[in-house]
C-alpha positions as CSV (number, residue, x, y, z in Angstrom):
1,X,0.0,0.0,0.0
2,X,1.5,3.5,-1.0
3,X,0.6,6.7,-0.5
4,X,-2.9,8.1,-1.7
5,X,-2.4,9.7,-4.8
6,X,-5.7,11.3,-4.4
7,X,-4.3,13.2,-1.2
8,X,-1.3,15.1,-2.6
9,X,-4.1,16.1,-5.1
10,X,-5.6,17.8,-2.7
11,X,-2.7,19.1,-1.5
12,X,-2.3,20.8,-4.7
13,X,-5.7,22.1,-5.1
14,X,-5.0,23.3,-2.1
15,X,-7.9,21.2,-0.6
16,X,-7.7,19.3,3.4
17,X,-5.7,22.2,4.5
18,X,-6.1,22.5,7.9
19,X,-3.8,24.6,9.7
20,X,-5.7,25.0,13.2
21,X,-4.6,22.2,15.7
22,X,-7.5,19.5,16.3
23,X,-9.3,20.1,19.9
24,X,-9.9,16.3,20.6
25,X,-6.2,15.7,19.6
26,X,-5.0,18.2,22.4
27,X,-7.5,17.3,24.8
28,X,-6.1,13.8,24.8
29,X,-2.4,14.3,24.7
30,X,-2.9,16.9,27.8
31,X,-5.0,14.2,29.5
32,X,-3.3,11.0,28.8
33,X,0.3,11.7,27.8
34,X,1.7,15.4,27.9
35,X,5.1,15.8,27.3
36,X,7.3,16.5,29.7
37,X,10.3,19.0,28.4
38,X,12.5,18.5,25.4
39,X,13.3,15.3,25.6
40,X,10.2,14.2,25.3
41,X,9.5,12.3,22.0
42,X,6.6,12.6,19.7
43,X,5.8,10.9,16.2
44,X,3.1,11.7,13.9
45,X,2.0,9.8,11.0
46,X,0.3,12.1,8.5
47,X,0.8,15.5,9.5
48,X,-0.9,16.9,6.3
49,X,-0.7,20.4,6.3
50,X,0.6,20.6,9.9
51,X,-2.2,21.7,11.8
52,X,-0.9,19.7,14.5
53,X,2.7,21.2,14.8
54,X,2.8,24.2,16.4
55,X,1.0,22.5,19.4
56,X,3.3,20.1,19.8
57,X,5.9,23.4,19.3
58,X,4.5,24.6,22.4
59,X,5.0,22.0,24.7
60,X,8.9,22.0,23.8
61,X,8.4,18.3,22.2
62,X,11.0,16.8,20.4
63,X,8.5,16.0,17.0
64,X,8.7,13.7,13.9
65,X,6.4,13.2,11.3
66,X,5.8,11.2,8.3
67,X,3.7,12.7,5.6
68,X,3.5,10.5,2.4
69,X,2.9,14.4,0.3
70,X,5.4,15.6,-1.7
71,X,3.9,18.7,-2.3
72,X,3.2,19.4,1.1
73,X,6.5,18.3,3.1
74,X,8.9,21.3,1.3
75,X,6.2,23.4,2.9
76,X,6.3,22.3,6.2
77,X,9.8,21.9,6.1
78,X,10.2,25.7,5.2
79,X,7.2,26.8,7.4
80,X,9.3,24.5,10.7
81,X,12.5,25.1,9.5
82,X,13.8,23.3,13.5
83,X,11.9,20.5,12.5
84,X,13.4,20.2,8.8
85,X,15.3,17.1,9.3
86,X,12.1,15.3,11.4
87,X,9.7,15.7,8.5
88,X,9.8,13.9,6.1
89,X,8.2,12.0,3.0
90,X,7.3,8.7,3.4
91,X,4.6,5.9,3.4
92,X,4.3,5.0,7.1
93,X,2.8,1.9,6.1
94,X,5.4,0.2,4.6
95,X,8.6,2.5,6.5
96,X,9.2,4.8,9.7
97,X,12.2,6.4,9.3
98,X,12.9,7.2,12.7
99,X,14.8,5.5,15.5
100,X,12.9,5.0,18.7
101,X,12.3,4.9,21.3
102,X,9.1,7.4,21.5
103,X,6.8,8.6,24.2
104,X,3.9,9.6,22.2
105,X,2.7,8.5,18.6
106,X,-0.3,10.2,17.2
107,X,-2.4,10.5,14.1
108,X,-5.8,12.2,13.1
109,X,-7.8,10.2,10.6
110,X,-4.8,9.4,8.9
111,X,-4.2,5.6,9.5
112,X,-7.7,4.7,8.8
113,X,-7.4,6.0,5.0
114,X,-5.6,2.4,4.8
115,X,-6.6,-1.1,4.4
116,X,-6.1,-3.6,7.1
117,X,-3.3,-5.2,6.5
118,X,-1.2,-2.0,6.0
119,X,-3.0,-0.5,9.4
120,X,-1.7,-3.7,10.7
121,X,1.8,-3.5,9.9
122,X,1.7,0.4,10.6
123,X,1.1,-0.4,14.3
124,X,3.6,-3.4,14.3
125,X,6.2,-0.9,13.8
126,X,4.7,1.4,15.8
127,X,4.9,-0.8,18.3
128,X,8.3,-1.3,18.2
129,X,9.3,2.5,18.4
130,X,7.5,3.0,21.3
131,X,8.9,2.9,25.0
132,X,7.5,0.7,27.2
133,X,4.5,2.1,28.3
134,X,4.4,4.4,25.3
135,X,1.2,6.0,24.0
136,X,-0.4,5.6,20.5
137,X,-3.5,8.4,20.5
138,X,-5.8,8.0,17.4
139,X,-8.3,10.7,16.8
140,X,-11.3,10.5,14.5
141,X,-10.7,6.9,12.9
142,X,-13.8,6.9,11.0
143,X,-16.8,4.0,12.6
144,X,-18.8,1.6,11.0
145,X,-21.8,3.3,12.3
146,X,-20.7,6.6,9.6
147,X,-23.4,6.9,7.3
148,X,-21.1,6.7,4.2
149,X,-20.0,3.2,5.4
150,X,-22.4,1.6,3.3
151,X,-21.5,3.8,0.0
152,X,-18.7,3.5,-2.1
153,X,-16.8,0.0,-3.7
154,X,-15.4,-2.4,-1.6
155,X,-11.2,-2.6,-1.9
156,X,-8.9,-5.1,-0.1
157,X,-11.3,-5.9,2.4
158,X,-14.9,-5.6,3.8
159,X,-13.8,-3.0,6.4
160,X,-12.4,-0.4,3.6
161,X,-14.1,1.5,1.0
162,X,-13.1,3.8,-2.2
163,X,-14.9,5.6,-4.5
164,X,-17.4,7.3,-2.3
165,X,-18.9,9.8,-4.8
166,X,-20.0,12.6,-2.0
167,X,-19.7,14.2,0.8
168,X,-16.4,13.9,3.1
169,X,-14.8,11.2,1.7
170,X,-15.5,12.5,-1.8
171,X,-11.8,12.2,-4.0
172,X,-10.0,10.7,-0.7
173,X,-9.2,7.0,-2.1
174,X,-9.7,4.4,0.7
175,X,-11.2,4.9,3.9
176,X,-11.6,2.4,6.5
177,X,-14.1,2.2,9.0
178,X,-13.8,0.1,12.5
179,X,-16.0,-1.4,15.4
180,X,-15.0,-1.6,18.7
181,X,-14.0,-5.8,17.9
182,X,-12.0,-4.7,14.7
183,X,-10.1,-2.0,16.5
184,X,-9.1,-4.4,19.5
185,X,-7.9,-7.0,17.2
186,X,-5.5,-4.2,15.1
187,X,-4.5,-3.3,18.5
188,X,-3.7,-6.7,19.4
189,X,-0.2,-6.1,21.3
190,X,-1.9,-2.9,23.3
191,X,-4.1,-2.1,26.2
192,X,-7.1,0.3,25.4
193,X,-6.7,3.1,28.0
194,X,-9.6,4.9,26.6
195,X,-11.9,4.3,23.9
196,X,-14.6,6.7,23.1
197,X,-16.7,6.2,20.1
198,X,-18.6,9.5,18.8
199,X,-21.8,10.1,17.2
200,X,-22.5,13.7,15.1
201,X,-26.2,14.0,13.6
202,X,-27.1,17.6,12.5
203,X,-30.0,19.0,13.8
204,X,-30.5,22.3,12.1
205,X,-31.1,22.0,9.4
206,X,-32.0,18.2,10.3
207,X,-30.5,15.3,8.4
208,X,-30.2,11.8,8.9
209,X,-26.6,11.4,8.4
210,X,-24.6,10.2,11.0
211,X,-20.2,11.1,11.3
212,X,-19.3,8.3,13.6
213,X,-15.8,7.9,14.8
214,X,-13.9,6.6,17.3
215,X,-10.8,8.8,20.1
216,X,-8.6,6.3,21.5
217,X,-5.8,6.0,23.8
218,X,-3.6,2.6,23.1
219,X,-0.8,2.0,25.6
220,X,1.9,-0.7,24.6
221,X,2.3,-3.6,26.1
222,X,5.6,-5.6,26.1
223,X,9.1,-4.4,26.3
C-alpha cells in the first residue's frame, strides 16, 4: 500500500488544509500523555498540512512526522525550518524512518485511510518504536456506524471503501471504518486506555446522516 495519490491532489488544489490544531487531539495528549520538556519524543503519521505542529511546538516536544505528500512536506519543512530534518516523505505503512524509542505516537484520521493489513503492519512498527508504556493516541478513525460506510466500492477488504462519490470522503481514495471488535484485534499487542466512540447528527437544518468515529488512547504492552 502507498501513498494516496488522491491526497497530494488535494494538496495541490489546495484542498484538506487545515492549519488550526484539532481540539480532541490536544484534549487527549494533555490528558493521557503530555510531554514533559525536550526530551520528550513525539511521532506523527500524516501530519498533512501541519495543523498539529505548532502545538506540539509549544510544549517543547522533540516531533517527527511522516507525511506521504510531496507537495506538502517542502512546505512544512520551510514553514518548521527546526523540524526540517524530522519531516519527512514517506509511506508509514510500509517505513518509519525514525529511531525509537518514542513517548507519544499520534495521528488524526490518517491511518484509517488504509486497508487492514497495512494499518496492521503500521502499528507493528509502531509498536516497536515506542517505550515501554508508550502512548499511540488515534483521533477521528472513521466508525462503522458513519453513514457513508455503506457507500462507495469495496477494496482489499470488507472493512475499507473507495470511491465514495459525496460528501467527506468524496476524492480521498480508501477509507476504512472500524467497530469496537475490529479496533481491538488491530490493536492486538496494546491495552485500550480509553476508547470513546462519537456520534454527530445535525439537527438544524435536520439530516439523517450520522459522522461516527472513534478517540482512542492505546498504551503498549511488552518491552
Amino acid at each position: 500500500m502507498s501513498f494516496s495519490i488522491e491526497w497530494d491532489n488535494c494538496y495541490t488544489s489546495n484542498k484538506q488544509m487545515s492549519i488550526w490544531p484539532w481540539v480532541d487531539l490536544i484534549s487527549y495528549v494533555m490528558r493521557y500523555a503530555p510531554p514533559s520538556g525536550p526530551n520528550a519524543r513525539v511521532l506523527e503519521l500524516g501530519c498533512g498540512a501541519g495543523a498539529n505542529i505548532p502545538f506540539f511546538k509549544h510544549l517543547n516536544a522533540e516531533y517527527h512526522a511522516v507525511e506521504g505528500s510531496t507537495t506538502i512536506v517542502p512546505l512544512l519543512q520551510e514553514r518548521f525550518p527546526e523540524y526540517a530534518r524530522n519531516i519527512c516523505i514517506g509511506d508509514f505503512t510500509k517505513e518509519i524512518p525514525f529511531a525509537g524509542p518514542f513517548d507519544l505516537i499520534v495521528d488524526r484520521a490518517s491511518v484509517t485511510h488504509n486497508p487492514t493489513q497495512a494499518i496492521k503492519r503500521t502499528l507493528e512498527m509502531c509498536h516497536r518504536l515506542l517505550k515501554p508504556g508508550g502512548k499511540y493516541i488515534g483521533i477521528d478513525w472513521f466508525s462503522t456506524e458513519h453513514s457513508d460506510f455503506p457507500r462507495g466500492c469495496q477494496a482489499y477488504d470488507s472493512y475499507t471503501k473507495c470511491n465514495i462519490e459525496e460528501g467527506q470522503f468524496k476524492g480521498v481514495g480508501n477509507v476504512h471504518f472500524s467497530d469496537k471488535t475490529h479496533l481491538i484485534e488491530l490493536f492486538e499487542h496494546f491495552d485500550f486506555e480509553m476508547l470513546e466512540h462519537k456520534l454527530v447528527r445535525r439537527a438544524i437544518p435536520q439530516t439523517e446522516h450520522v459522522i461516527a468515529t472513534w478517540n482512542f488512547v492505546a498504551v503498549k504492552v511488552g518491552p
